[in-house]
C-alpha positions in Angstrom: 19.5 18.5 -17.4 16.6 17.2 -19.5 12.7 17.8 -18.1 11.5 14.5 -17.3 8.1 13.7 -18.1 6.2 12.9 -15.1 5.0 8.5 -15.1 1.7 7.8 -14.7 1.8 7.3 -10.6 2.8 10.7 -10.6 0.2 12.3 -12.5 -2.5 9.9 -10.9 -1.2 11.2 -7.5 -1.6 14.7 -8.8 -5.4 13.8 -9.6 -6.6 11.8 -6.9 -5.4 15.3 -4.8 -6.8 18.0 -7.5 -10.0 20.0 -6.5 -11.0 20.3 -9.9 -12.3 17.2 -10.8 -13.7 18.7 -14.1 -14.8 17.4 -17.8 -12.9 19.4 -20.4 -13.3 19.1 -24.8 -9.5 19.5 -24.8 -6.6 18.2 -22.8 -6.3 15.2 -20.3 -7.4 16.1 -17.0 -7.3 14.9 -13.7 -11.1 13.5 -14.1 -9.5 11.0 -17.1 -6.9 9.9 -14.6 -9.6 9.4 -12.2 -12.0 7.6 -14.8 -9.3 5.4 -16.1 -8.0 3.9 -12.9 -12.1 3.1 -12.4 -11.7 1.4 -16.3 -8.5 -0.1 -14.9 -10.0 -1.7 -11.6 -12.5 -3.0 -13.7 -10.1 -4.5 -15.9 -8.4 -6.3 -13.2 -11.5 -7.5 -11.9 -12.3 -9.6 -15.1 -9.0 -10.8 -15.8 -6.4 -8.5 -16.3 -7.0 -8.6 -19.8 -8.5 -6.0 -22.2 -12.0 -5.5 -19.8 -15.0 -7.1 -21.6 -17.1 -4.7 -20.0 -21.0 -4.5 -20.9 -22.0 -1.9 -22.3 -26.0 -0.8 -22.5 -26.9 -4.9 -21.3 -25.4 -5.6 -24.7 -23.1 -8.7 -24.0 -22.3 -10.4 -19.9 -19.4 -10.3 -18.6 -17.9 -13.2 -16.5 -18.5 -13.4 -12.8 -14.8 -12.1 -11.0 -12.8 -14.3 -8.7 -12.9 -13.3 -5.4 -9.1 -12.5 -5.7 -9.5 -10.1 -8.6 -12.5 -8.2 -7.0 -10.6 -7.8 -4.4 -7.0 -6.7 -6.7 -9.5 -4.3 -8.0 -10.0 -2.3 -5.0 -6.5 -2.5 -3.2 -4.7 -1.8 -6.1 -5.5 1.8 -7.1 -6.3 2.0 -3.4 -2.3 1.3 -3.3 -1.5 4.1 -5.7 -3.5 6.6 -3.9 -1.9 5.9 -0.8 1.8 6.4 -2.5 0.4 9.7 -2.8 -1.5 10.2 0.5 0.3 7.8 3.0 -2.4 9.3 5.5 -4.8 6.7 3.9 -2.6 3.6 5.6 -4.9 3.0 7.6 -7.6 2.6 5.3 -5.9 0.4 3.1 -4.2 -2.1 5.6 -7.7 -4.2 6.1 -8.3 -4.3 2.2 -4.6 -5.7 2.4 -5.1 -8.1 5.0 -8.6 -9.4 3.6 -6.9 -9.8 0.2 -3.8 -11.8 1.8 -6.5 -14.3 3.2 -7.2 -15.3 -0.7 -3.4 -16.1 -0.9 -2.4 -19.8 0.3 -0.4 -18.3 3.0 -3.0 -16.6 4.9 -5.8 -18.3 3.5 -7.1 -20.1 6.8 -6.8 -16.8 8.9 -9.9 -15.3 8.5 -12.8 -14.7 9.9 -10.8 -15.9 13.5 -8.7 -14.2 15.9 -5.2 -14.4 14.1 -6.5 -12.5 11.4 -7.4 -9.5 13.9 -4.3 -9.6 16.1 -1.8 -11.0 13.7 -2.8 -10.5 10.1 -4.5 -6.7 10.6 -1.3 -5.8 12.4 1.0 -7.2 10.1 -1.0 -5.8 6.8 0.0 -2.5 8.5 3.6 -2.6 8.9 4.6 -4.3 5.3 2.4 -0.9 3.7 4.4 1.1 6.6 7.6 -0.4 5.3 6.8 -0.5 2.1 6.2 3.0 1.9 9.0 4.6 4.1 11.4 2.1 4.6 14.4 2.3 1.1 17.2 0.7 0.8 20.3 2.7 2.5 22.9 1.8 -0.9 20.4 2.9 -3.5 18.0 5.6 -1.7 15.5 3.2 -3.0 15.8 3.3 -7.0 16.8 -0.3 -6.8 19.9 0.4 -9.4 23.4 1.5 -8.6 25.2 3.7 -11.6 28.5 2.2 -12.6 30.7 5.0 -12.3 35.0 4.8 -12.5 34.5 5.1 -8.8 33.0 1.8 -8.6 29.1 1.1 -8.3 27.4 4.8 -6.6 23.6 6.0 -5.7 22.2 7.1 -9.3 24.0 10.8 -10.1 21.1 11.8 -12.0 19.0 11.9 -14.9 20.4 12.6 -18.4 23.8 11.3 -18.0 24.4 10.4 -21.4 25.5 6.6 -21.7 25.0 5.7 -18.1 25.3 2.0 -17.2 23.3 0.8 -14.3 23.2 -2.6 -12.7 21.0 -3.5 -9.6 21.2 -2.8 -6.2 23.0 -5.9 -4.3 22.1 -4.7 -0.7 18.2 -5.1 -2.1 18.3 -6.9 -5.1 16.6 -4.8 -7.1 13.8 -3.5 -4.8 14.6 -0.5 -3.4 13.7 -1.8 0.1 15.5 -1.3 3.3 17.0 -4.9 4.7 14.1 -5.9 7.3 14.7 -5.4 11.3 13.1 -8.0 12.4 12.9 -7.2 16.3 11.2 -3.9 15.2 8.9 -6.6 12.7 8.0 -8.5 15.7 7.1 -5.6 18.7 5.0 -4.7 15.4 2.8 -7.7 15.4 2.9 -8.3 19.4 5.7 -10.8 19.5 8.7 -11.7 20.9 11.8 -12.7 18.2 12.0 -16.5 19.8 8.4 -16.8 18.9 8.5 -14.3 15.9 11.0 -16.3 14.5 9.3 -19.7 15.3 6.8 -18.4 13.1 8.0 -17.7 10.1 6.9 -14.3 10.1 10.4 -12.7 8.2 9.4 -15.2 5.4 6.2 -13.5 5.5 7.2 -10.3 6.1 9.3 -11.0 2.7 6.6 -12.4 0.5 3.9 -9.8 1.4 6.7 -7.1 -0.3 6.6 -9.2 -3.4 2.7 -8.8 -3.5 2.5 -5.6 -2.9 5.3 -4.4 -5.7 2.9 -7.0 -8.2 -0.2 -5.3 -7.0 1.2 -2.4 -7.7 2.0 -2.8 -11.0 -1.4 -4.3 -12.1 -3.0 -1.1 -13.3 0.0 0.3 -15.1 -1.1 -1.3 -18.8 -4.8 -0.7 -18.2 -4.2 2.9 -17.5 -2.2 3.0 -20.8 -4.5 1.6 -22.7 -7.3 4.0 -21.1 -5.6 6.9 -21.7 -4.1 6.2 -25.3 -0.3 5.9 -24.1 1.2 3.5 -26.6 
C-alpha cells in the first residue's frame, strides 16, 4: 500500500502539540505551521481573500466585520481542538458568541438563553461533531462501490476505486442525531425540545462548523507554498 502524505490538519495537529517550536534555514517546521495558521486567521479576518495585511504602516487595511474577527479566532481554534479535543471547553463559548452573529441566534446574547441554551448547545454540536461518525461510513462520508454492493472504504491505493456518498449521512460523515440525548443536553424535555426547533438547529450548527472548518485550508496553502 502507497505512503500517504499526511493533509495539512494533520501536520498542523502535529505542530500545535510539538515542544520545539523552533526557527530553522532549512525545512518546514512546526513554527511555519504555527505562523501560517496566524497569516491565515488574519486572512479571514479581512475577507477571506489574499490578506492585505500592513506591513511597516505602509498601506491600512480595512476595519473586519465582527463575523470575520470572530471566524478568525474559532477557526484555527477548531483545528487545534480536532487535535486536542481536551480544548472543548475552551472553544464552545467562542462558538456560541460567533453563532449570535448568525441570524439564527442573533438576538440571544448578552440575555439568559444565551447562557443556558446557547452555551450548552455550542458544547454538544463540537461534542458531536467531534466524536459522533456516521455508523455506514465510519465517518469518511463516501461508501466504495464494490461487486458486493456499496461497503465502508477498503483502503487507500485501490487502483480504480469508485466511490459515491454516504446515503445514511449524505456526505458528512456524521452520526444521525438522537435527539432525546440533544435535548437532556440543553436542559429540555423532547415535547418542548421539539417545539423549539432545536433538531433544525442542531443541523445547521454542523453545516457551520464543517464551513468553519474549511476556511483556513487555502490560506494555509498559500502561506506555506502548496500549490
Amino acid at each position: 500500500m502507497r505512503a500517504v502524505k499526511p493533509g495539512l490538519m494533520e501536520m498542523y495537529a502535529v505542530a500545535v502539540q510539538s515542544s520545539a517550536l523552533v526557527l530553522r534555514e532549512k525545512g518546514e517546521q512546526a513554527l511555519d505551521r504555527v505562523g501560517a495558521m496566524g497569516m491565515a486567521a488574519a486572512s479571514i479576518a479581512f475577507g477571506d481573500q489574499d490578506a492585505n495585511i500592513p506591513v511597516a504602516g505602509m498601506r491600512l487595511c480595512p476595519k473586519p466585520s465582527v463575523e470575520r474577527t470572530r471566524a478568525a479566532s474559532l477557526a484555527p481554534a477548531l483545528w487545534r481542538l480536532m487535535a486536542e479535543p481536551r480544548t472543548i471547553d475552551s472553544v464552545a463559548p467562542q462558538f456560541a458568541l460567533w453563532m449570535t452573529g448568525q441570524n439564527r441566534f442573533a438576538e440571544w446574547a448578552p440575555d439568559a438563553r444565551y447562557v443556558d441554551r446557547l452555551l450548552p448547545f455550542a458544547h454538544r454540536v463540537l461534542y458531536e461533531w467531534l466524536n459522533l461518525r456516521c455508523e455506514a461510513c465510519g465517518g469518511s462520508g463516501r461508501l466504495q462501490l464494490t461487486a458486493r454492493g456499496a461497503v465502508r472504504t477498503l483502503g487507500l491505493g485501490i487502483r480504480n476505486a469508485r466511490f459515491i456518498h454516504c446515503r445514511n449521512c449524505h456526505g458528512t460523515g456524521h452520526a444521525l442525531m438522537r435527539p432525546a440525548e440533544q435535548a437532556r443536553a440543553l436542559g429540555l424535555s423532547i415535547t418542548v425540545f421539539e417545539a423549539g426547533g432545536w433538531s433544525r438547529h442542531f443541523m445547521v450548527a454542523r453545516g457551520w462548523l464543517d464551513r468553519l472548518k474549511h476556511r483556513p485550508t487555502k490560506h494555509l496553502r498559500r502561506e506555506l507554498e502548496r500549490r
